[in-house]
N, C-alpha and C positions, 0 to 999 in steps of 0.2 A: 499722314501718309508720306513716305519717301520719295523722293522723287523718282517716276518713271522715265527711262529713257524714249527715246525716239526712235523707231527703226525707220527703216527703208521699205520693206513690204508690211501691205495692210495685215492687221486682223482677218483673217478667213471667218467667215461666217455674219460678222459682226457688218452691220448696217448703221453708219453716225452721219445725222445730218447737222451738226450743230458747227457750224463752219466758222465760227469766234473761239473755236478750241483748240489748242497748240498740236493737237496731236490730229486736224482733222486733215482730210486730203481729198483732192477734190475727187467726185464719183462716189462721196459718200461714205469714206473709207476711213479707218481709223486705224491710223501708225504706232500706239501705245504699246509697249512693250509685252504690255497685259492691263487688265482691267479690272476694276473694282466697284461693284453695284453695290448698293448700300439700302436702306437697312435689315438686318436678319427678322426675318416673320410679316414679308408684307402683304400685305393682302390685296394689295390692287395696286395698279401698273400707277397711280400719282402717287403712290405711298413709297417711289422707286426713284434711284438718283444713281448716275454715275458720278462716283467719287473720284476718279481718275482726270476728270475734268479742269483744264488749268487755261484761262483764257491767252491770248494769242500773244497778247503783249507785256503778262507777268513773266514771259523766257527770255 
């Protein structure tokens, strides 16, 4: 995956509580350019990953 920039305003709609991730900001918000859930045909919410996930201290 390429690397996603960082904005300034959150994702609308989008709810990210994983606060070791580059893109997270506090109140639960997520700064990611856009997002990328992964894999195609799953069938339940642990069969699900956000792929846009890059921890704090790989930037």
């Amino acid at each position: 995956m390429e690397k996603i920039s960082r904005k300034s305003d959150p994702i609308s709609r989008v709810k990210c509580v994983v606060n070791s991730c580059y893109y997270y900001q506090s109140g639960d918000k997520c700064v990611a350019e856009s997002i990328e859930v992964k894999p195609p045909n799953s069938s339940s919410t642990e069969d699900t990953d956000c792929n846009t996930f890059r921890p704090k201290t790989s930037m």
